[in-house]
VOZALO-644716 format. One line per 10 residues: for each residue x, y, z of N, C-alpha, C. Coordinates in nm, 2 decimals, always signed. Atoms other than C-alpha are relative to their C-alpha. Layout:
X/Y/Z/X/Y/Z/X/Y/Z; ... $
END
This chain:
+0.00/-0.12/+0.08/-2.06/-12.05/+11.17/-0.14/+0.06/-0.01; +0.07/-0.07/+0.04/-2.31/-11.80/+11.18/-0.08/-0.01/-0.12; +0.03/+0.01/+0.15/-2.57/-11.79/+10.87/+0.03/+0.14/-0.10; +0.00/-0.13/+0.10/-2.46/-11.41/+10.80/+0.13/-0.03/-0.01; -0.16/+0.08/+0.04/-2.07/-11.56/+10.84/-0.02/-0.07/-0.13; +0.00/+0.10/+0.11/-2.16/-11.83/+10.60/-0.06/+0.09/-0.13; +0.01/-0.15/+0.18/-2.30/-11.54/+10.33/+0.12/+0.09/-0.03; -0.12/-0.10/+0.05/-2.02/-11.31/+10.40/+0.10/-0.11/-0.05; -0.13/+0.09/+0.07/-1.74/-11.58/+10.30/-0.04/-0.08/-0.10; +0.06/+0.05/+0.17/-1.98/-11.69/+9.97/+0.04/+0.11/-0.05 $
-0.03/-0.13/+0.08/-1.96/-11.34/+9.88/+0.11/+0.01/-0.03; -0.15/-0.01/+0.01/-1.61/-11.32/+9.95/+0.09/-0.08/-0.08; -0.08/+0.13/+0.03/-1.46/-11.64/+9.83/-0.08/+0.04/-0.17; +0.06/-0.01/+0.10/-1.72/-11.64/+9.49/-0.10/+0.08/-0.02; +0.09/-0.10/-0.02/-1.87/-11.33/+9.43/-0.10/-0.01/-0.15; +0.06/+0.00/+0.12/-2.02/-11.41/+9.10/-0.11/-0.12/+0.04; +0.10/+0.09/-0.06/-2.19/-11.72/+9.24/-0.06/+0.01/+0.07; +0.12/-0.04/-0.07/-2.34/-11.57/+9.52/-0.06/+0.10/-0.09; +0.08/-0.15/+0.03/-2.46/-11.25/+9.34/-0.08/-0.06/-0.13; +0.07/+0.06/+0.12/-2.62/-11.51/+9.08/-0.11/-0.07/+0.06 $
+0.09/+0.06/-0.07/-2.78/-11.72/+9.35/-0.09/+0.14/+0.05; +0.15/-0.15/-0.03/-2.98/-11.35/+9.43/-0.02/+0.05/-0.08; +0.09/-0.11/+0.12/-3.03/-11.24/+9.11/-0.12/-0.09/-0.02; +0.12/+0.10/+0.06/-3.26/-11.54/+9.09/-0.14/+0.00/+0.08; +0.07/-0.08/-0.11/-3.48/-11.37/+9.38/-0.08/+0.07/-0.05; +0.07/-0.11/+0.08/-3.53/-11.13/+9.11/-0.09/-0.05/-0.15; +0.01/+0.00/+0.09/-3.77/-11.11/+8.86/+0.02/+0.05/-0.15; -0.04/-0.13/+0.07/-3.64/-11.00/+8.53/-0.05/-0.10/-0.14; +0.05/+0.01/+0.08/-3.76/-11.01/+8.19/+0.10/-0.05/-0.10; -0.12/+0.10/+0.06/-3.40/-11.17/+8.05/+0.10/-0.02/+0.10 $
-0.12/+0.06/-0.14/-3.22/-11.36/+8.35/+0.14/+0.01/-0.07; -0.16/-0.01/+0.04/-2.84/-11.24/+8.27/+0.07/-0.15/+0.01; -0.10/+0.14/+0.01/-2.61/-11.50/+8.16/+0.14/+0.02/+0.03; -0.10/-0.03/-0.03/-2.33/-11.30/+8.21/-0.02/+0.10/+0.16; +0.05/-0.02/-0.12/-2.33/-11.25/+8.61/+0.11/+0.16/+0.01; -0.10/-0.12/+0.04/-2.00/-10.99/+8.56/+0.11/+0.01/-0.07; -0.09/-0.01/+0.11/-1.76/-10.84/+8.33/+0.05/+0.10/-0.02; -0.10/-0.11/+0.02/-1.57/-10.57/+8.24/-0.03/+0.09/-0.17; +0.02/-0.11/+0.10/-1.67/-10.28/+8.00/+0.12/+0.03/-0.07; -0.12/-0.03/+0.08/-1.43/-10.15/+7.73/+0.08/+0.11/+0.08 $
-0.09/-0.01/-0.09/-1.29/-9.96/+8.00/+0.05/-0.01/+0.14; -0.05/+0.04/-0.14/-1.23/-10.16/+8.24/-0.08/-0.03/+0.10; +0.14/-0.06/-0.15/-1.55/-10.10/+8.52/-0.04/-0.15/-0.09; +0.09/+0.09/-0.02/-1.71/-10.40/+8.61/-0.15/+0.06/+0.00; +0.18/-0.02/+0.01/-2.08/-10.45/+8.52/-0.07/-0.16/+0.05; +0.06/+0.10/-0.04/-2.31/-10.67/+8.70/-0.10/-0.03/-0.10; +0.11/+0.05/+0.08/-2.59/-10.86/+8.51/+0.00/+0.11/-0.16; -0.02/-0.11/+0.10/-2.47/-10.64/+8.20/-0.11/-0.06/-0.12; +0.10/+0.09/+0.14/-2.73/-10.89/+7.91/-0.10/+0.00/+0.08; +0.09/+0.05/-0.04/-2.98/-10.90/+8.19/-0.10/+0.13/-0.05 $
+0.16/-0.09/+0.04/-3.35/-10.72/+8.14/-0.15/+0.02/+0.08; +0.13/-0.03/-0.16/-3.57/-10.58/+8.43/-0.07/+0.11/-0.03; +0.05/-0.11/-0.01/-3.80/-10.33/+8.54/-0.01/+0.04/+0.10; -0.01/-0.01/-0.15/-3.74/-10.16/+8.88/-0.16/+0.06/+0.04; +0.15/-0.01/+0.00/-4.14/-10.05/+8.86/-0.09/-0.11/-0.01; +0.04/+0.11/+0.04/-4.25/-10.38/+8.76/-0.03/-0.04/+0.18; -0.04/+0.05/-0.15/-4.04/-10.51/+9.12/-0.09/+0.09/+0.11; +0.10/-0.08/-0.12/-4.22/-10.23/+9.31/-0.10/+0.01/+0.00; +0.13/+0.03/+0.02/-4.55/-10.28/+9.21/-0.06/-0.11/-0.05; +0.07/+0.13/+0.10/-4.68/-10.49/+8.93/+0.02/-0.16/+0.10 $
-0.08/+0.13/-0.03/-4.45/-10.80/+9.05/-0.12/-0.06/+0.20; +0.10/+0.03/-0.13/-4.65/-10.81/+9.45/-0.16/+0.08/-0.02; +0.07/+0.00/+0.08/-4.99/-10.76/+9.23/-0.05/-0.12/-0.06; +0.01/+0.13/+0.07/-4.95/-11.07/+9.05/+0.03/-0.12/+0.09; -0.03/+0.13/-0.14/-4.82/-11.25/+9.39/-0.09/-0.03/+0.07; +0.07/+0.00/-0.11/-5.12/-11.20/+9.56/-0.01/+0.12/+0.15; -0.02/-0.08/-0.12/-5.04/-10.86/+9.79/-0.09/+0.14/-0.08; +0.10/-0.11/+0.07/-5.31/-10.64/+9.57/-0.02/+0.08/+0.09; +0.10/-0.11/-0.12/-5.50/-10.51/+9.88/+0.11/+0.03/+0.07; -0.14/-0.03/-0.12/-5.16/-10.49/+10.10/+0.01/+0.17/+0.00 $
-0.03/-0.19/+0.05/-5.12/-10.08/+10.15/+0.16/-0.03/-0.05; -0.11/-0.07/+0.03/-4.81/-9.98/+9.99/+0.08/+0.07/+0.00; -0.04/-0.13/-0.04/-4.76/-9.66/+10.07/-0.10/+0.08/+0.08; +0.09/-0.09/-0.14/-4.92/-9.44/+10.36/+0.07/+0.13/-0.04; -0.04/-0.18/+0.00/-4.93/-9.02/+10.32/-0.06/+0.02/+0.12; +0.04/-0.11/-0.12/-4.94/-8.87/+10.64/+0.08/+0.10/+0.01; -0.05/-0.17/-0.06/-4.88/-8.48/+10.65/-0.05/+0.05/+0.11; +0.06/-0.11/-0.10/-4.84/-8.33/+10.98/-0.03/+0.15/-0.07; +0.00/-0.16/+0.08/-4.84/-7.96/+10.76/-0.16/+0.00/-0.02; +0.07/-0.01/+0.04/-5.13/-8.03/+10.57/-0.13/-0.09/+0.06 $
+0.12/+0.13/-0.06/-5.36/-8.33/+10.81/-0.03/-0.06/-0.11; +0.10/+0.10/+0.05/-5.43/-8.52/+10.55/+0.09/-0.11/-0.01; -0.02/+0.18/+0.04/-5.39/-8.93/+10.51/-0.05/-0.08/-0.07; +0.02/+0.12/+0.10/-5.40/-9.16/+10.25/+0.07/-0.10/+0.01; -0.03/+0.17/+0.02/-5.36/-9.54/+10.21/+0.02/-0.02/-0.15; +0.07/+0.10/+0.16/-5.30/-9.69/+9.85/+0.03/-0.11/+0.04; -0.03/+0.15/-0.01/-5.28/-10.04/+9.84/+0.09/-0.03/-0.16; -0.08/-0.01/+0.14/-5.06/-10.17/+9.54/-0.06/-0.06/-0.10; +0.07/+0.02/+0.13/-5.32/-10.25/+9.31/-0.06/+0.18/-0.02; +0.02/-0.15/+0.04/-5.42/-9.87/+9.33/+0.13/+0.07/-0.01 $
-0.11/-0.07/+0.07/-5.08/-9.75/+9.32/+0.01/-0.05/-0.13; -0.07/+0.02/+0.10/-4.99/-9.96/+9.03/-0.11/+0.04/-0.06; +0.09/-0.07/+0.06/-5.30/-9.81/+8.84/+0.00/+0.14/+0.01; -0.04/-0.15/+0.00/-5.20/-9.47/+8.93/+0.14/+0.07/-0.06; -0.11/+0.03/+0.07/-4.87/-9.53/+8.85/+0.02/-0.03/-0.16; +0.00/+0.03/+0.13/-4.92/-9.67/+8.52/-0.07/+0.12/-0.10; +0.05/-0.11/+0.10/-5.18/-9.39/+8.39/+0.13/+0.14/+0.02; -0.07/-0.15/-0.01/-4.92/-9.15/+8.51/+0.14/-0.05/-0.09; -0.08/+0.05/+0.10/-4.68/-9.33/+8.31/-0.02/+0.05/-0.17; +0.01/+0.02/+0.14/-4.91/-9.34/+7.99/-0.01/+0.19/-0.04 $
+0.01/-0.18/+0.01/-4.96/-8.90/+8.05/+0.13/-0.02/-0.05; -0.15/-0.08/+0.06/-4.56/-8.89/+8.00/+0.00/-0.09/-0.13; +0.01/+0.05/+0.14/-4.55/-9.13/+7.71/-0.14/+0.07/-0.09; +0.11/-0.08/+0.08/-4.88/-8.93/+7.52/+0.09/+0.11/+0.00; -0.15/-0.08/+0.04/-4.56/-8.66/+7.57/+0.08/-0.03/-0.06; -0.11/+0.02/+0.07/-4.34/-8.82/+7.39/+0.11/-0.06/+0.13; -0.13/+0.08/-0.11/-4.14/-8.98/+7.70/+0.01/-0.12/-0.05; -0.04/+0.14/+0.00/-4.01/-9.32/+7.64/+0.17/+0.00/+0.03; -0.15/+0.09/-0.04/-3.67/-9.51/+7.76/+0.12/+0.08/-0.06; -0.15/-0.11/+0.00/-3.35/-9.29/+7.81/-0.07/+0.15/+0.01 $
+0.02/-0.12/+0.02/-3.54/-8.99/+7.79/-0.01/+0.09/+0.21; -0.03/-0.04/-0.17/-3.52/-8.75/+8.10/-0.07/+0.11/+0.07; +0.09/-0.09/-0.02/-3.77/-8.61/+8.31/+0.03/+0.05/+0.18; -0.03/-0.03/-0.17/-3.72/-8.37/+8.63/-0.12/+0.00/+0.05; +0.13/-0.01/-0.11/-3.96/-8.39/+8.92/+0.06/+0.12/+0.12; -0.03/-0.10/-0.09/-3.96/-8.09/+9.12/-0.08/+0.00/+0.09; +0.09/+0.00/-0.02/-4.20/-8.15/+9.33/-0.01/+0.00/+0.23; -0.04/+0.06/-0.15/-4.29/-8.18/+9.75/-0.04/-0.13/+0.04; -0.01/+0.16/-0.12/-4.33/-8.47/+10.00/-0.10/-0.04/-0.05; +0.15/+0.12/+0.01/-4.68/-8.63/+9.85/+0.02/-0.13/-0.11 $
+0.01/+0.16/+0.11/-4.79/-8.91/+9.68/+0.04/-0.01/-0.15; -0.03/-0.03/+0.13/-4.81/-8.75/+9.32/+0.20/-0.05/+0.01; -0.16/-0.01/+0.05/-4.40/-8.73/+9.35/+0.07/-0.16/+0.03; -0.08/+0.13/+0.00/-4.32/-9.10/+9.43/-0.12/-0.07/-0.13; +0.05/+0.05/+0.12/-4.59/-9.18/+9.11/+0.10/+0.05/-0.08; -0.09/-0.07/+0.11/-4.41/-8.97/+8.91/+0.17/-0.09/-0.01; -0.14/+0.04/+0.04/-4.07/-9.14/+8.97/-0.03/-0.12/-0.03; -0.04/+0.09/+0.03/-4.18/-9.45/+8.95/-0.11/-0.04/-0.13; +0.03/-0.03/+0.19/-4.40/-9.37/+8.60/+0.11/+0.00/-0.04; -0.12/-0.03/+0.06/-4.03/-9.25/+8.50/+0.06/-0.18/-0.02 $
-0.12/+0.15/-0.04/-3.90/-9.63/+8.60/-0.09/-0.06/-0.11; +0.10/+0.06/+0.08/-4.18/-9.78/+8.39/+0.00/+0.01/-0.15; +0.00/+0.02/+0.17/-4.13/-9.65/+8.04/+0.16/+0.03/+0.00; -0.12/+0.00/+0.02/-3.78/-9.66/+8.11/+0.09/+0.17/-0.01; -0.03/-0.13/-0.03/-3.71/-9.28/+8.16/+0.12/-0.01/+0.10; -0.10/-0.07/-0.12/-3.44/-9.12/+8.35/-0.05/+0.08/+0.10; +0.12/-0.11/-0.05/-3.62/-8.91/+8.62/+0.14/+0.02/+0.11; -0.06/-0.05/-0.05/-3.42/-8.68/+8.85/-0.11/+0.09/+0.06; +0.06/-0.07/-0.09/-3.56/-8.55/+9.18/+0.06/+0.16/+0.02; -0.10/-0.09/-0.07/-3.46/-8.18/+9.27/-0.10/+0.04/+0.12 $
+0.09/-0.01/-0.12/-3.61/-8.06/+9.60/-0.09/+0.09/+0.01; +0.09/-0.08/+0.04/-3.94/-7.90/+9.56/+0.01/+0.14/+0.14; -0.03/-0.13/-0.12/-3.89/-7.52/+9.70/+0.17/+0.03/-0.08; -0.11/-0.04/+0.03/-3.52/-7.52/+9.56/+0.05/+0.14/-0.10; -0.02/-0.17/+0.05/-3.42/-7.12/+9.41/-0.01/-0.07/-0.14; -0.02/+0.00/+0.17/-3.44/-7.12/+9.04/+0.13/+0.01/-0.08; -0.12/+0.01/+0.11/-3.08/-7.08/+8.98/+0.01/-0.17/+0.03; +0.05/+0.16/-0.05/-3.09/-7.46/+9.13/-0.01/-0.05/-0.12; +0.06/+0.06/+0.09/-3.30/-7.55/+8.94/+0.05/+0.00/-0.19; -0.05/-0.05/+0.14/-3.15/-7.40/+8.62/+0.14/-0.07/-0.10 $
-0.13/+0.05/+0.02/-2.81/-7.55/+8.68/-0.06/-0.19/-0.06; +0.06/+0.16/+0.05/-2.99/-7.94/+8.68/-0.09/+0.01/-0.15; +0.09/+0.04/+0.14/-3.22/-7.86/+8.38/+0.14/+0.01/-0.12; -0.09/+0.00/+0.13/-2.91/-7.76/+8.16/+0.10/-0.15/+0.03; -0.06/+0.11/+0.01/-2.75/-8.07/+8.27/-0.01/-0.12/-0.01; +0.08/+0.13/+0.06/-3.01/-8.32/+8.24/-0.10/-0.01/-0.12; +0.04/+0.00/+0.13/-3.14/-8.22/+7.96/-0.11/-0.02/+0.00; +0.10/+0.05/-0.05/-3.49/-8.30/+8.06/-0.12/+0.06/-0.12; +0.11/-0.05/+0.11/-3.79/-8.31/+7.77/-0.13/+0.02/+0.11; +0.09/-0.03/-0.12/-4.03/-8.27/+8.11/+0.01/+0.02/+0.12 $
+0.01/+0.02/-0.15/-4.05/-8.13/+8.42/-0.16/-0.01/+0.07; +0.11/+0.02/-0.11/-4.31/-8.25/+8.69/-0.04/+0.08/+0.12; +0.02/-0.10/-0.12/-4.42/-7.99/+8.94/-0.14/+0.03/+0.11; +0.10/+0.00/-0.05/-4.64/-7.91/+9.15/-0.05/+0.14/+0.02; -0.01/-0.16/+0.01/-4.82/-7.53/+9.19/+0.08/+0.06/+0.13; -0.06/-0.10/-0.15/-4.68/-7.47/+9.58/+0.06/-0.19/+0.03; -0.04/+0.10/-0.11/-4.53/-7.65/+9.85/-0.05/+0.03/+0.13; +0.05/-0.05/-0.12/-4.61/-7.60/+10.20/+0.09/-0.04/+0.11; -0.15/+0.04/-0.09/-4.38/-7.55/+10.48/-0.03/+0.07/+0.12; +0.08/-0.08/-0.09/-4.56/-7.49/+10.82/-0.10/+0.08/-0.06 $
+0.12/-0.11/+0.06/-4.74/-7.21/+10.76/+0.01/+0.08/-0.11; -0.06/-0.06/+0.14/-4.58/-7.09/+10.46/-0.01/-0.08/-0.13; +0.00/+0.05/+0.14/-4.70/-7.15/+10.15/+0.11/+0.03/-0.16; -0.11/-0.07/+0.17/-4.39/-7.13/+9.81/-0.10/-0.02/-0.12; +0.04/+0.04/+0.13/-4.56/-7.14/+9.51/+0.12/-0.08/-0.11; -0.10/+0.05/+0.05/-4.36/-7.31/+9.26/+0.02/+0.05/-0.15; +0.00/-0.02/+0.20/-4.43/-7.21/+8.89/+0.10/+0.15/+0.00; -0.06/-0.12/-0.03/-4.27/-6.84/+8.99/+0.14/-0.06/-0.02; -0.12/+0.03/-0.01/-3.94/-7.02/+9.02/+0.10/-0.11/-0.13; -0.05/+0.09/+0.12/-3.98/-7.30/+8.74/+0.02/+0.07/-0.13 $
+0.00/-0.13/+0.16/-4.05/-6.98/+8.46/+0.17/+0.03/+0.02; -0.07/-0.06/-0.01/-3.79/-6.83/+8.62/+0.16/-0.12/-0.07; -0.11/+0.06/+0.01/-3.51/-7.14/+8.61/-0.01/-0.04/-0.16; +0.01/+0.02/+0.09/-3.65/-7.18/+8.26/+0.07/+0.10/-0.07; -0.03/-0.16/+0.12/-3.59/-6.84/+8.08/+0.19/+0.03/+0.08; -0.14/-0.01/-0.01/-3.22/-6.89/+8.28/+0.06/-0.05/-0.07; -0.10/+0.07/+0.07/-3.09/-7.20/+8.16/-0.01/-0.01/-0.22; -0.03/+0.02/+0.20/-3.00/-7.27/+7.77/-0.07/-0.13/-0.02; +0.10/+0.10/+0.00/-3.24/-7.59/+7.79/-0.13/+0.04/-0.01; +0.15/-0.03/-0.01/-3.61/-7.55/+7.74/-0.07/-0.12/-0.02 $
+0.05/+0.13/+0.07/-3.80/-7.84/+7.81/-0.17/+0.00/-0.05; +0.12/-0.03/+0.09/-4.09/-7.90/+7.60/-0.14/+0.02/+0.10; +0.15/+0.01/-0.07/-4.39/-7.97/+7.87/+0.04/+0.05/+0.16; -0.02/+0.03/-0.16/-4.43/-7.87/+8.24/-0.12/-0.06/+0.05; +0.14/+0.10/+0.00/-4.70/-8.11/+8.36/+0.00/+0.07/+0.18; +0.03/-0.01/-0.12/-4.85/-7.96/+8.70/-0.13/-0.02/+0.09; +0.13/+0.13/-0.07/-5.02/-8.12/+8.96/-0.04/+0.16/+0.13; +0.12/-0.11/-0.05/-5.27/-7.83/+9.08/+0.00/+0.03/+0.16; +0.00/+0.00/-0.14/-5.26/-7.76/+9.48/-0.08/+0.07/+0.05; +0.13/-0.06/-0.02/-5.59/-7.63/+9.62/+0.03/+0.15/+0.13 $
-0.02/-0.09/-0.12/-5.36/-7.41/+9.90/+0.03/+0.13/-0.11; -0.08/-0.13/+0.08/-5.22/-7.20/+9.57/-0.04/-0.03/-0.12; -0.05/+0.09/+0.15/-5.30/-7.32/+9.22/+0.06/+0.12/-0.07; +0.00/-0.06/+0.03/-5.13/-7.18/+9.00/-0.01/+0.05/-0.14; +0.03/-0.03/+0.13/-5.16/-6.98/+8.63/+0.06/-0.04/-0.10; -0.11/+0.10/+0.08/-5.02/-7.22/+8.37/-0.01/+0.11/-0.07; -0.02/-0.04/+0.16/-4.88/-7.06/+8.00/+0.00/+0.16/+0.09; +0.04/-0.16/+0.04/-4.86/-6.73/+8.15/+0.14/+0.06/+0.05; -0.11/-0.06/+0.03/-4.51/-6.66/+8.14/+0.11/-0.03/-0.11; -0.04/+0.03/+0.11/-4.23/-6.64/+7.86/-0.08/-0.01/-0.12 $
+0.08/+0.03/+0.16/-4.49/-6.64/+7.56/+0.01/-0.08/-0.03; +0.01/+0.15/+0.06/-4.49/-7.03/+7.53/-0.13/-0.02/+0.03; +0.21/+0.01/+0.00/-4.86/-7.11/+7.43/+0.06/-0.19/+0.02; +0.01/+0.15/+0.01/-4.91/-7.49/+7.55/+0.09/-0.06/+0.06; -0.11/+0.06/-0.07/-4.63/-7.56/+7.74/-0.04/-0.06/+0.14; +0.01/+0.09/-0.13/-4.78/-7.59/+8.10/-0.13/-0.11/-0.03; +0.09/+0.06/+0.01/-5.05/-7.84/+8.14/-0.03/-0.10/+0.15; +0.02/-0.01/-0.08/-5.26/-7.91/+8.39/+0.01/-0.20/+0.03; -0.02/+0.11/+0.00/-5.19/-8.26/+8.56/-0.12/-0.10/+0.01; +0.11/+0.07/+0.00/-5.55/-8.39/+8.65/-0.02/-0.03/-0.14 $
+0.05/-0.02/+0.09/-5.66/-8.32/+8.34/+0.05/-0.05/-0.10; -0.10/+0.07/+0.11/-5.39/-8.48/+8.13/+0.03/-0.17/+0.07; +0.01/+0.14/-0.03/-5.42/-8.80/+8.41/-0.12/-0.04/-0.07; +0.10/+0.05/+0.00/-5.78/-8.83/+8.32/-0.01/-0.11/-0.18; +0.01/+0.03/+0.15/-5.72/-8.84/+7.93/+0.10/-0.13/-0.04; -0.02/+0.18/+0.07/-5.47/-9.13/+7.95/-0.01/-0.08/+0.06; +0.03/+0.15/+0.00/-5.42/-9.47/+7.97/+0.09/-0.08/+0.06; -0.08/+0.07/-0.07/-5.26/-9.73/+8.17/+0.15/-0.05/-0.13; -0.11/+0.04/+0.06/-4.88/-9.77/+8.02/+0.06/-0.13/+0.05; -0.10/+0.08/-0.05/-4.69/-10.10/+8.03/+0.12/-0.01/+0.07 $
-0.15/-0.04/-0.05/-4.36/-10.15/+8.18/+0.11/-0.03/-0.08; -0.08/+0.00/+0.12/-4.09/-10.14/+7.95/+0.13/-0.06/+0.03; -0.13/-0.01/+0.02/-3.77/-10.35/+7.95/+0.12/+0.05/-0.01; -0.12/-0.10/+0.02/-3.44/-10.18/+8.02/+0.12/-0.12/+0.03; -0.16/+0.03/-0.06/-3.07/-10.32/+8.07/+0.01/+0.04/+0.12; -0.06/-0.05/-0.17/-2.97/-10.38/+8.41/+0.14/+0.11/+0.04; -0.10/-0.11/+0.00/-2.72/-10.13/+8.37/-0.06/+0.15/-0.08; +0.04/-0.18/+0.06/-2.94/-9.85/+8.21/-0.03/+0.09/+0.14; +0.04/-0.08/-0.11/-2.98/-9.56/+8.46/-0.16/+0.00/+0.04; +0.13/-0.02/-0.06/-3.25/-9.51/+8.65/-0.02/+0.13/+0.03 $
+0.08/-0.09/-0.05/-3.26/-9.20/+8.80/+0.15/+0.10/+0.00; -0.16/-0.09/-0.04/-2.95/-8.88/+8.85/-0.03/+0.03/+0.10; -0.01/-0.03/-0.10/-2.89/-8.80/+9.16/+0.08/+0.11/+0.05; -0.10/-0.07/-0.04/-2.71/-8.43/+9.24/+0.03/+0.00/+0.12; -0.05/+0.04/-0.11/-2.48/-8.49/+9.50/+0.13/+0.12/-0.03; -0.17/-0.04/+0.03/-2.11/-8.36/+9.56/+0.10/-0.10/-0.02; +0.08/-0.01/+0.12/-2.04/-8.51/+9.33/-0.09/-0.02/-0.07; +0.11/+0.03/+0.08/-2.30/-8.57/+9.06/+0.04/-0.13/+0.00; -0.05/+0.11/+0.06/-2.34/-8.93/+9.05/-0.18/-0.07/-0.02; +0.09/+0.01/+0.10/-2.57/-9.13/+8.87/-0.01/-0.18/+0.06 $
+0.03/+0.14/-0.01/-2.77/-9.45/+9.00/+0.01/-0.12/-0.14; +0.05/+0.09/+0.08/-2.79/-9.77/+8.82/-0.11/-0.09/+0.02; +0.15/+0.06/-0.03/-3.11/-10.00/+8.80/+0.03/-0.13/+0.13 $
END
């Protein structure tokens, strides 16, 4: 028998036994005692008493193993030529202050922040700041029309969106703030902060639509001022992130 034979018929035969021999792979901050079970209606939950951090596992955790200097993530834009390396001791430091900016907001655990943002580095900090203090964070696709956008903010309810001033698409530059005012003053939601991360091809003019004094704020300027945030314990069954699909469905950690 094969060794992926001999996994598929552990799985099969005792699915609780194998999926306990891999939770033990994982680091988590309260190893579940109860491997699965059944909610008051019915739906099975895996590791439902367990207590992790999916930011922790993607940074911190190969940090403390020894893979500091390892790169982590590579940016290469053909659009824009530029290339960056982090290694995951500079991500998790970038990550974490970008964590402690949304908590100096008022973010902490369950709360829900959209990232509207394009393809760079800033937008995979930002989600996984979100994972870190236990946030909900929902991507929508940077460039997407404002009714878009309008429809997700009334439905996630979001006390921050993440943005960026443009996008860039070939040779076409979108700005973005033009579209976030706009999906703002549509929907019946208003979220308290738009934190934007500055783009040197377009920046653009925070607070200067709708009459809200203090609402944008500029993202450098709000990384500089904070502080590296912890990672915060969640239930292996708290969400992580919404995902609009057809239909809307909703990750778990």
């Amino acid at each position: 028998m094969s060794a992926y034979q001999k996994e598929f018929e552990q799985a099969k035969n005792n699915p609780e036994k194998f999926w306990e021999e891999q939770a033990k792979a994982i680091e988590w901050y309260k190893f579940p005692k109860s491997i699965l079970q059944k909610d008051e209606n019915g739906i099975d939950r895996w590791y439902a008493d367990g207590q992790l951090n999916t930011c922790f596992l993607a940074l911190d955790y190969h940090v403390i193993n020894g893979r500091a200097e390892q790169i982590a993530l590579i940016y290469d834009s053909p659009v824009t030529g530029q290339k960056q390396h982090y290694t995951y001791q500079a991500l998790t430091d970038q990550v974490a202050r970008t964590a402690g900016m949304l908590a100096d907001m008022g973010i902490s655990k369950g709360d829900r922040v959209i990232i509207y943002m394009p393809m760079i580095p800033e937008a995979v900090m930002a989600m996984l700041a979100c994972a870190r203090l236990g946030a909900i964070h929902s991507v929508v696709f940077g460039g997407f029309a404002a009714n878009e956008l309008a429809i997700r903010l009334e439905d996630a309810e979001p006390k921050v969106i993440m943005t960026a001033s443009c996008g860039i698409e070939v040779q076409k530059i979108i700005p973005y703030m033009p579209m976030v005012n706009k999906a703002i003053m549509d929907s019946r939601w208003k979220p308290e902060k738009v934190i934007v991360l500055q783009r040197e091809q377009c920046p653009a003019e925070l607070n200067s639509s709708l009459g809200v004094e203090d609402r944008d704020l500029d993202w450098s300027l709000q990384l500089e001022k904070s502080t590296a945030h912890d990672c915060v314990p969640v239930n292996a069954n708290d969400p992580l992130y919404v995902l609009y699909t057809h239909p809307t469905s909703r990750c778990r950690r």
